[in-house]
C-alpha positions as a LaTeX table, in Angstrom:
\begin{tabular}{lrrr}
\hline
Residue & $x$ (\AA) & $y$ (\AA) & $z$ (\AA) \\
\hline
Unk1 & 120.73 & 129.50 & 71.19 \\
Unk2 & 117.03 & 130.33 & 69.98 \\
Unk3 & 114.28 & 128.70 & 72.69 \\
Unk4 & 111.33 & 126.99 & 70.81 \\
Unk5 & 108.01 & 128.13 & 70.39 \\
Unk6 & 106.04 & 126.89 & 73.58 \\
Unk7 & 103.50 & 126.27 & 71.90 \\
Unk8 & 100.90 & 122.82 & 72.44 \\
Unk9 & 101.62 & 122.25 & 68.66 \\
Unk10 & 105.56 & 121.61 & 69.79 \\
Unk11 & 104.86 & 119.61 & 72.69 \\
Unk12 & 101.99 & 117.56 & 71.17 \\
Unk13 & 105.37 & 116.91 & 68.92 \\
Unk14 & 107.49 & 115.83 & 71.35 \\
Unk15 & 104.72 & 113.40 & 72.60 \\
Unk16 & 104.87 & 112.11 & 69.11 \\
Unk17 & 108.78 & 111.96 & 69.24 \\
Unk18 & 107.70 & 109.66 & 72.46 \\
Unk19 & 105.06 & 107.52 & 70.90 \\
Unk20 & 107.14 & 106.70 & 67.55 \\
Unk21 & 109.54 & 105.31 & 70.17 \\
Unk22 & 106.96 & 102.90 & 71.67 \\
Unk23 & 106.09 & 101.74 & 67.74 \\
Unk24 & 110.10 & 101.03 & 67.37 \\
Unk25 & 109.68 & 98.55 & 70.31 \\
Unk26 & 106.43 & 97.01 & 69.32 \\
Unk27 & 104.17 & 98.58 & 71.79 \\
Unk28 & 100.81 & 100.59 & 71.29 \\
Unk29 & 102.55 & 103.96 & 69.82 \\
Unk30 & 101.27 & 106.31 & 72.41 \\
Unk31 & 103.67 & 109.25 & 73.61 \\
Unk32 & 103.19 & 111.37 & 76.61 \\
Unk33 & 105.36 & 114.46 & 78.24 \\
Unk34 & 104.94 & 116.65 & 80.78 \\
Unk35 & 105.55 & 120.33 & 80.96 \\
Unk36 & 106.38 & 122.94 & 84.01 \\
Unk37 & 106.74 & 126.44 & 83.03 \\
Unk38 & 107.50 & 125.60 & 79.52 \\
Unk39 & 109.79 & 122.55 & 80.23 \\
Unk40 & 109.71 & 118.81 & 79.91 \\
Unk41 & 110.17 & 117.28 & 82.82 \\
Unk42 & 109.11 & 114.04 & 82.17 \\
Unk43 & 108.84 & 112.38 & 78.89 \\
Unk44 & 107.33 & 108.31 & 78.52 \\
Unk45 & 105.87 & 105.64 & 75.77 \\
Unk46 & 104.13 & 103.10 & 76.06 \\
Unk47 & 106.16 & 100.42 & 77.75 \\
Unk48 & 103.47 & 97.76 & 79.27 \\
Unk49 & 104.95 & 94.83 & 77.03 \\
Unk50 & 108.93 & 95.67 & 77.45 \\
Unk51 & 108.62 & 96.05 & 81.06 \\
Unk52 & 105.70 & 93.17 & 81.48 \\
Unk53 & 103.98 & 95.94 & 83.55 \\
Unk54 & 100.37 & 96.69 & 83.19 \\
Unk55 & 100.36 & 100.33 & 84.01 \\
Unk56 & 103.39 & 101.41 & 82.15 \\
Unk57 & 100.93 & 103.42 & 79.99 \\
Unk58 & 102.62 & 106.31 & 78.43 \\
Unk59 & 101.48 & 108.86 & 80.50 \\
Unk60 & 102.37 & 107.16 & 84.09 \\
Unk61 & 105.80 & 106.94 & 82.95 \\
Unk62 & 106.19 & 110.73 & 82.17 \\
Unk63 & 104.32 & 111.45 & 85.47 \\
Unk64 & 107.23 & 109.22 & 87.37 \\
Unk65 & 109.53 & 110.84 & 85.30 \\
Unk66 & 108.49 & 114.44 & 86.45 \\
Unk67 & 107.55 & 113.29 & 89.67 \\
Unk68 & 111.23 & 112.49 & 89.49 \\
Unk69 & 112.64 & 115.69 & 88.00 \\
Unk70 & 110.63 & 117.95 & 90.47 \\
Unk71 & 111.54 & 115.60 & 93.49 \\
Unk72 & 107.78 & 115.94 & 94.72 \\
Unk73 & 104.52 & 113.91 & 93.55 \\
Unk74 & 102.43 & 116.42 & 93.25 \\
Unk75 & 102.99 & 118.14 & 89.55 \\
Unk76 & 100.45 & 120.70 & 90.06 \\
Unk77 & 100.63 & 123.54 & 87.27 \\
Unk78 & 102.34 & 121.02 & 85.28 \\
Unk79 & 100.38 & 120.04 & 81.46 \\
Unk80 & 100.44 & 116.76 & 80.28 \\
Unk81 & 100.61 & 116.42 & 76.50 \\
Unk82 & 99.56 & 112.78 & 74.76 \\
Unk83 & 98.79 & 111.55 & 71.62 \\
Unk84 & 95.38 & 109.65 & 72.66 \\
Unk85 & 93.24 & 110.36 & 75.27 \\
Unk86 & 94.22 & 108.89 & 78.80 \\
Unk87 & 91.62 & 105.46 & 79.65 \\
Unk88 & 90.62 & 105.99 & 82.80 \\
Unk89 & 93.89 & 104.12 & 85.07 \\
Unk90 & 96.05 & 107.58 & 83.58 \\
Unk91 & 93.14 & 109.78 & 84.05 \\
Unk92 & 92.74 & 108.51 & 87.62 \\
Unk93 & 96.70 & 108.93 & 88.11 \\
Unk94 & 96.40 & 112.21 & 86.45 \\
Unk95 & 93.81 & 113.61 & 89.21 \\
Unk96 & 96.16 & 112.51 & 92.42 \\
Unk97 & 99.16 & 114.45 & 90.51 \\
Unk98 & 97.36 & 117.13 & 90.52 \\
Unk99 & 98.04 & 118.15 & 86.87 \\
Unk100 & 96.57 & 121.05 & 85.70 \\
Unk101 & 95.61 & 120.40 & 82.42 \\
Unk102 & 95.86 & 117.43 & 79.69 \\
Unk103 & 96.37 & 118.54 & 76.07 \\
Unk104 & 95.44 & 115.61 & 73.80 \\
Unk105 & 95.70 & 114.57 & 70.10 \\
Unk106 & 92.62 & 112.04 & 69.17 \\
Unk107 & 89.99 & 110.90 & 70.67 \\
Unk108 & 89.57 & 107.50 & 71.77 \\
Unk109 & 86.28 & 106.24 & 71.58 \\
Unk110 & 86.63 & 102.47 & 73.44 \\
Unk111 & 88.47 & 103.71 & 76.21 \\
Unk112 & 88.83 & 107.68 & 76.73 \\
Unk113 & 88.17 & 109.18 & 80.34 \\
Unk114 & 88.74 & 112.69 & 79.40 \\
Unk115 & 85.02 & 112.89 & 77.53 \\
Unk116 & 84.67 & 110.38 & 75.19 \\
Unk117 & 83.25 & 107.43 & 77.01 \\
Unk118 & 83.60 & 108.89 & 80.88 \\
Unk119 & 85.04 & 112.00 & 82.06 \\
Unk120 & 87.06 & 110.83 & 85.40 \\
Unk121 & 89.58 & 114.44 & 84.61 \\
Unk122 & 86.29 & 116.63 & 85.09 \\
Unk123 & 84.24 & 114.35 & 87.56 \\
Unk124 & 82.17 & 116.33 & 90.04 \\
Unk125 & 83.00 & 114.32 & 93.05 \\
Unk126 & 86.36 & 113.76 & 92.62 \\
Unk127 & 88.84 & 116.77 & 94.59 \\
Unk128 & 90.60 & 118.10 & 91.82 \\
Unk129 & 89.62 & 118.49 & 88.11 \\
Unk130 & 91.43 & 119.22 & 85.30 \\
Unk131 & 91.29 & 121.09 & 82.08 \\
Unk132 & 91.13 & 119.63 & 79.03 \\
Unk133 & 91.90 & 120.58 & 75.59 \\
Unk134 & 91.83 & 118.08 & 73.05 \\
Unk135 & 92.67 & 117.70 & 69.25 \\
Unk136 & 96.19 & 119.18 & 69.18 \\
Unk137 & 97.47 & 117.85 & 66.39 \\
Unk138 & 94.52 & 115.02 & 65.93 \\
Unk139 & 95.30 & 114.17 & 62.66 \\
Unk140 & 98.94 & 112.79 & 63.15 \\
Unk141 & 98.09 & 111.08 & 66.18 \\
Unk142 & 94.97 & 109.43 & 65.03 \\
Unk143 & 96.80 & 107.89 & 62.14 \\
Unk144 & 100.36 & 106.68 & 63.94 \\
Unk145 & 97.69 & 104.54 & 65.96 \\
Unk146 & 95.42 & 103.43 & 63.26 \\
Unk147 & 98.61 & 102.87 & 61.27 \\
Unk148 & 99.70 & 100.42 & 64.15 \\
Unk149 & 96.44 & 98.48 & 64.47 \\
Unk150 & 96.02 & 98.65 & 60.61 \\
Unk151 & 99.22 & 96.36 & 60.36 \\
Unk152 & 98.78 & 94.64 & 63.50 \\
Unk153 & 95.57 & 93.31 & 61.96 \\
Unk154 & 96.90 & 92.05 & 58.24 \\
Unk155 & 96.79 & 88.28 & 57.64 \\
Unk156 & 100.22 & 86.92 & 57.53 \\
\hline
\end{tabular}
């Protein structure tokens, strides 16, 4: 059997495959995986309103996942792919995993910690920083989650 292209297009992909899952249960459609030498190891949606728990944001639920999978909770050299950029609770959870780098689809301009309103990934003080590449795949993600609000918002 063929691999797949490791590419961030196909993982920014899977994250979607992750987020459409969250829409399906009525949450925020945010998706989140993370990769280790070209492998998921941890895949998560948004599940704050299913599991009544405030931080089950997409991407701490892939990082327990992988912290899971690698049986340590420290993912460095791991990527974490997600469909918005992290607010600054996942960026902060981001930094103690040690994660290498976050790949992200759109902006979010009320909330983002990876540049848009703070930078916690990159801070100065903080002991690890992390790369960031954003815009993988912006356009999809952007509209799943204006999509979502869009309806969310109609008059009944």
């Amino acid at each position: 059997m063929k691999k797949p292209p490791a590419t961030n297009e196909y993982f920014m992909a899977r994250a979607l495959t992750e987020a459409r899952k969250a829409l399906r249960k009525g949450e925020v459609p945010i998706g989140a995986v993370v990769v280790s030498a070209g492998k998921i190891i941890g895949r998560g949606h948004n599940l704050s309103i299913t599991a009544n728990d405030p931080t089950a944001h997409a991407e701490v639920v892939a990082l327990r996942a992988a912290a899971r999978t690698s049986g340590y909770y420290r993912l460095t050299g791991c990527k974490l792919f997600v469909t918005i950029e992290p607010c600054p609770m996942c960026a902060g959870a981001l930094v103690w995993a040690r994660v290498a780098e976050i790949v992200f689809g759109a902006k979010d301009p009320k909330a983002g910690a990876c540049g848009s309103v703070m930078n916690i990934a990159r801070h100065r003080k903080l002991n690890h920083r992390i790369k960031i590449t954003a815009g993988v795949m912006e356009d999809d993600c952007r509209q799943l989650i204006q999509e979502f609000f869009k309806n969310k918002r109609k008059p009944r």
